[in-house]
Every structure is written in structure tokens, then in C-alpha cells.
VEXVEX-892720 format. One record per atom (N, C-alpha, C): x, y, z; residue number from 1; atom name. Coordinates in steps of 0.1 Angstrom, whole numbers, plus 5000, padded with zeros to 4 digits. Layout:
! VEXVEX-892720
     xx     yy     zz   seq   atom
      X      Y      Z   NUM     CA
...
! end
This chain:
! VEXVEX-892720
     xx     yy     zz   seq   atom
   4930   5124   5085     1      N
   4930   5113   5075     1     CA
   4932   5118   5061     1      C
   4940   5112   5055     2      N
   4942   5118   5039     2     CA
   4931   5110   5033     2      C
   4931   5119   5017     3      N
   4924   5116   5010     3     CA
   4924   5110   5000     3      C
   4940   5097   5000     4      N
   4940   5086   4992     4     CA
   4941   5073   5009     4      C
   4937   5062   5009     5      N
   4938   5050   5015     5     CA
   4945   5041   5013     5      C
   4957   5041   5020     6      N
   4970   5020   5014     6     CA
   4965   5014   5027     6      C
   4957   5003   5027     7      N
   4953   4994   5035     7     CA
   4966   4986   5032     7      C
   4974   4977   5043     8      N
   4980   4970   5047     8     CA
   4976   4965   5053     8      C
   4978   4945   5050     9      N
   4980   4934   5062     9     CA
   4992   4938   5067     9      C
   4988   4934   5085    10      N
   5004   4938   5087    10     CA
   5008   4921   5091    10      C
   5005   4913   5083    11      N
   5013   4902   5080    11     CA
   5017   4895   5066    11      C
   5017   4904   5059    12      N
   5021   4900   5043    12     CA
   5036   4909   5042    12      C
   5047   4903   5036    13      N
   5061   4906   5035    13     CA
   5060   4921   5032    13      C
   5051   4926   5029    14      N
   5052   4943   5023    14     CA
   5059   4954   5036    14      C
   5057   4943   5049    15      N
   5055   4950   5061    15     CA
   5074   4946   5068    15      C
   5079   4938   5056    16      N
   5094   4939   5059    16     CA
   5102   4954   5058    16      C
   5097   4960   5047    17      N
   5098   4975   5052    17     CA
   5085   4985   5060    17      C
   5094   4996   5059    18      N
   5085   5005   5071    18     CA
   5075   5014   5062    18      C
   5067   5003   5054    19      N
   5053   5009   5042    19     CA
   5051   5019   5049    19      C
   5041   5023   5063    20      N
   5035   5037   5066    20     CA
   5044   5046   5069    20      C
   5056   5045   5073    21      N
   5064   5059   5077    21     CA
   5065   5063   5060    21      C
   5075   5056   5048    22      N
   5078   5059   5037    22     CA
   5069   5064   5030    22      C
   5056   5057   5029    23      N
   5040   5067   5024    23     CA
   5039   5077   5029    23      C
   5036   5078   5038    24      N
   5031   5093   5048    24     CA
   5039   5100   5045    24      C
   5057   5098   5049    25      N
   5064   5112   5045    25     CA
   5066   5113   5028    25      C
   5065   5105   5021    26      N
   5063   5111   5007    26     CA
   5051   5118   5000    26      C
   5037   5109   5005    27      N
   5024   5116   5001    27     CA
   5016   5117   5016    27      C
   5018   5133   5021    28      N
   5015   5137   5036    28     CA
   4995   5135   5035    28      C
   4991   5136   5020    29      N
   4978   5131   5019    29     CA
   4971   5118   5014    29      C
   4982   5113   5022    30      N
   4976   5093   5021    30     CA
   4977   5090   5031    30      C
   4967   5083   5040    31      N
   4970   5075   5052    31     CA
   4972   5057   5048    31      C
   4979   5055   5057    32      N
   4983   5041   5055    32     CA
   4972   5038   5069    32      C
   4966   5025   5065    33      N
   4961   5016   5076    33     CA
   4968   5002   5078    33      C
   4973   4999   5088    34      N
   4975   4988   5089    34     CA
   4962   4978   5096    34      C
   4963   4969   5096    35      N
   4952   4961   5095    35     CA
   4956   4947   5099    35      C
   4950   4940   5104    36      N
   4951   4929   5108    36     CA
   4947   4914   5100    36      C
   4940   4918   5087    37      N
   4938   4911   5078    37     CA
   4922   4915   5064    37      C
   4931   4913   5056    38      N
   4924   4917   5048    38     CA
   4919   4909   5034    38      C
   4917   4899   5038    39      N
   4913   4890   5037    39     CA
   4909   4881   5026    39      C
   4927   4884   5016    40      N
   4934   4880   5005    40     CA
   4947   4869   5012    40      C
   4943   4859   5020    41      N
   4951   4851   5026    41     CA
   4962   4844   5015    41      C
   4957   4838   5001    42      N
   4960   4832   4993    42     CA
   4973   4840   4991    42      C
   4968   4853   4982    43      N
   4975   4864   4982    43     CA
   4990   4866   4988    43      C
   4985   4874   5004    44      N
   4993   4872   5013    44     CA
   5002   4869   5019    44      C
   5002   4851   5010    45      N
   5014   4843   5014    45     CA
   5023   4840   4999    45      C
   5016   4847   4988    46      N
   5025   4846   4977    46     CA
   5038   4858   4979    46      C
   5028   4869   4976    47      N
   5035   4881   4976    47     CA
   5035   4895   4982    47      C
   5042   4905   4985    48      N
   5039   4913   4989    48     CA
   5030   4923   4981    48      C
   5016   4928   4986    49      N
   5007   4940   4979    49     CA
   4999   4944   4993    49      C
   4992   4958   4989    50      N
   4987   4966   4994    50     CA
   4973   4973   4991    50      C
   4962   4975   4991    51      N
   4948   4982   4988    51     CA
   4953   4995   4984    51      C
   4953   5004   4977    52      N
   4953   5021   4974    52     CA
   4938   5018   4967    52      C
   4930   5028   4978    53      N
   4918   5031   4975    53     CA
   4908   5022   4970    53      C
   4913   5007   4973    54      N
   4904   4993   4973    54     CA
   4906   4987   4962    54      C
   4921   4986   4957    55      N
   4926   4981   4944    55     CA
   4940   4978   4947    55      C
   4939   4963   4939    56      N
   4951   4954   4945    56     CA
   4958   4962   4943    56      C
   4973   4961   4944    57      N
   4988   4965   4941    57     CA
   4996   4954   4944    57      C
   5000   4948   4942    58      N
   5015   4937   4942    58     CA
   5024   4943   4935    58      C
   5034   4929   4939    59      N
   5050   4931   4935    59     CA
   5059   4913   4940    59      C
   5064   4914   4931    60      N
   5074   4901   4939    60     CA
   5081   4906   4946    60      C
   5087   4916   4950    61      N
   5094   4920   4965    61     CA
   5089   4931   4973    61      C
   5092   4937   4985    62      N
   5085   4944   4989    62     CA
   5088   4960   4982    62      C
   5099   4959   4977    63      N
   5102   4971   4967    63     CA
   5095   4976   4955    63      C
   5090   4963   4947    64      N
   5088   4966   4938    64     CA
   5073   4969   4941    64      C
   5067   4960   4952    65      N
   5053   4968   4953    65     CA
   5053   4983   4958    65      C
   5060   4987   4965    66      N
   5064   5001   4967    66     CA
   5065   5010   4958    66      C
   5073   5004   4945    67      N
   5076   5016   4931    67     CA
   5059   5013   4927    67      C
   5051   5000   4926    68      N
   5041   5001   4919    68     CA
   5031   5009   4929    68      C
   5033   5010   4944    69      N
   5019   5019   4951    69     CA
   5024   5033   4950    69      C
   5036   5033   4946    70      N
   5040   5051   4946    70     CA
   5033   5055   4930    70      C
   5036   5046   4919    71      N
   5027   5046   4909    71     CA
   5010   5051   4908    71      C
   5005   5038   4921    72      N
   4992   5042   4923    72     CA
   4986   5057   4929    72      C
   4993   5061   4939    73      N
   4988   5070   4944    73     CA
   4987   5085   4933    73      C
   5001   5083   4930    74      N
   5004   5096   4921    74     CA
   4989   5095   4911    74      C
   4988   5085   4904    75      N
   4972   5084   4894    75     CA
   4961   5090   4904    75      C
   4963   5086   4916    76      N
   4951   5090   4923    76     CA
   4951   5100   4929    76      C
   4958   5105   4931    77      N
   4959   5118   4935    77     CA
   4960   5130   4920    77      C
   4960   5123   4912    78      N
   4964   5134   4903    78     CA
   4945   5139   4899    78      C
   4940   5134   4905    79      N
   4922   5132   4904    79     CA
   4924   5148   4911    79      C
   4925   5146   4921    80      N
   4926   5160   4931    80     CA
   4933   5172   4929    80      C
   4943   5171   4921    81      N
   4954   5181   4918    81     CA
   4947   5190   4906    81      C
! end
């Protein structure tokens, strides 16, 4: 298990791309969880986002929440570096 966390609904548009393969092989110390609901339903049905370490992340497409959780991690990991 790594030592940053991206909780994923795996029913909010974030999950139109392949979020846990592209995390994992960029930061091999983050695990992605997918999840079955996380229970920002409102949320969910606006836009695509993600939990890093229990803090929103959005984006209006699923890319741009992607540039913003590669954002996130890097901060949080830079805790450990």
C-alpha cells in the first residue's frame, strides 16, 4: 500500500480514463482505491474529482482533474522526500 491515498468513485466520469493504472505507474507510492461510493453524490454527477489523502480534487474534465491530482500528490509527497 503506498503512502499517499486517491480514493475514486468508480462511478463519477474521472473513471472515463484508466485513473489507477496512470497513478500507480507515475507515483509507484500512491495507491488508488476504487470504491463504490463515496459519498459526494451531488458532486459526482457534476464533475469529475478524486480524494488524495481525504481532500477534494476536481476538474471539468477528466484530464484536467488528472493535471490537478498529479499536482496534489507531488505536495504530498514532497512531505516524505
Amino acid at each position: 500500500m503506498g503512502i499517499v491515498i486517491v480514493d475514486v468513485c468508480d462511478g463519477n466520469a474521472i473513471t472515463t480514463i484508466d485513473i489507477e493504472e496512470i497513478i500507480e505507474e507515475e507515483f509507484p507510492e500512491v495507491s488508488v482505491m476504487m470504491n463504490e461510493c463515496l459519498s459526494f453524490c451531488g458532486l459526482c454527477a457534476l464533475k469529475p474529482y478524486a480524494l488524495v489523502n481525504g481532500k477534494r480534487i476536481s476538474g471539468n474534465t477528466p484530464e484536467a482533474c488528472l493535471d490537478k491530482i498529479r499536482e496534489a500528490l507531488r505536495k504530498e509527497l514532497a512531505v516524505y522526500g
